[in-house]
Every structure is written in C-alpha cells, then in structure tokens.
C-alpha positions, -999 to +999 in steps of 0.1 A: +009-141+095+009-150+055-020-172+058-043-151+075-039-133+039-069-133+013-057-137-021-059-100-029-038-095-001-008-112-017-015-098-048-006-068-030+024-081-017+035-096-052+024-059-068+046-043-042+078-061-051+069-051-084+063-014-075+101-013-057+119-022-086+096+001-109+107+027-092+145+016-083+142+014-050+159-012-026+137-021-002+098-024-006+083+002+016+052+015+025+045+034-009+053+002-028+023-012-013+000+017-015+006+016-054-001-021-055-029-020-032-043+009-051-042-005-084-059-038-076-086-013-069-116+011-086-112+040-062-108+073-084-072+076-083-053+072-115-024+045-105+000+063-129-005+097-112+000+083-075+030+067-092+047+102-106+038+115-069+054+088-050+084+093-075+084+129-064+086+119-027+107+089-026+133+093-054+152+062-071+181+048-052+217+051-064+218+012-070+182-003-073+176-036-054+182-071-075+166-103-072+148-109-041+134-073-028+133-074+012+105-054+033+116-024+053+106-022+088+082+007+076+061-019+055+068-047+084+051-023+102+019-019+074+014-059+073+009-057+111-012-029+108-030-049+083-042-076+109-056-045+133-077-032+100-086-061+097-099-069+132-111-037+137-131-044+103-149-072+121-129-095+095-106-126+104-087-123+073-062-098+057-077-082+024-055-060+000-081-033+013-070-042+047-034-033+035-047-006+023-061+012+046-030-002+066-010+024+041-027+052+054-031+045+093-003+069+100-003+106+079+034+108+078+035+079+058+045+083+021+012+071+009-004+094+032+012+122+020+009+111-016-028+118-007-023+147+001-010+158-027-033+143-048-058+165-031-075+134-014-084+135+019-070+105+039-105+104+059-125+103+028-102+080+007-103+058+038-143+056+038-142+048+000-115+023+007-138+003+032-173+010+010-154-007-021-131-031-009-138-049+020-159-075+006-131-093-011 
C-alpha cells in the first residue's frame, strides 16, 4: 500500500514514529499520526496544544519503545482508512490529508477526541482538512 503514498503521506508516517517516542509510547497509534499529520499542516490548531491533549489522554508508557517503533492495529487500521479517503476524495493517491482525515473517521478515536477537547468540531475540522490539504 506504501506506494500508493504521496510524499506528504510518508512524512506523516516518518512524523508519527517521531510523535510515539515524543511522547514515550510503544507503539505508534492513531494520535501519533494525527500530531504528524496535523503539523505538516496550516489548519488553526496549535501542534503543541493537540500535543499536551493527546498527553492527557494517552499517558507515557512504563518503558517507551526503542529503536524500530511498530504500528498498532488502531493505526493499521488509519492507513487503510487512508486509501477509502482517498477514493472517496476522487484521488488515486494517499495524501497526509488523506491520513488525516483517516485520524478522524471514527469519533472514539484519540485524535477525535482530542478535537473535542480542543473545542473543534470533527465535522468542521474535517471540511477545513479537505479545503486545505487535498491538493498535495
């Protein structure tokens, strides 16, 4: 599925990894690549403020991953979801907007929730997401 990926979608991938082992997490999950996603991206959100939430809602693990930082089926699940955005979109590749809005397709997710208390609506942020980012 990687090379149905546009170069901002890695990004978010490589941003994600990042994220997990900024917050001492083992596993990237689907918050990890809502905050890389996000950050790649002018959207009205303050990157460091989405970070203190997700920190709030997914606290550090006792022992923080090392080395190579595997996905969790959660953000297995988000890369898929990425190819239906995608599709849906009317687009043939996978954008880091795509991902994205992936994030947020369900609203128990932790980005979803993040959004919420960020006092974003998920519909809204989703509309901004496709009027500013699809066109990479």
């Amino acid at each position: 599925m990687f090379h149905k990926f546009t170069e901002s979608a890695r990004k978010v991938v490589a941003g994600a990894q990042d994220e997990t082992r900024k917050l001492g997490h083992q596993r990237i999950g689907n918050e990890h690549l809502f905050l890389a996603a996000l950050s790649q991206y002018e959207l009205g959100i303050d990157i460091d403020e989405a970070r203190q939430v997700v920190q709030r809602l997914v606290p550090a693990d006792q022992e923080p991953g090392q080395g190579h930082v595997p996905f969790s089926t959660e953000a297995k699940g988000v890369l898929e979801q990425g190819l239906y955005e995608a599709t849906g979109t009317g687009h043939k590749l996978i954008s880091g907007g795509h991902l994205l809005l992936a994030t947020i397709a369900d609203p128990g997710t932790v980005a979803s929730r993040a959004l919420g208390e960020l006092n974003v609506p998920v519909a809204d942020f989703r509309d901004r997401v496709i009027a500013t980012t699809l066109g990479d």
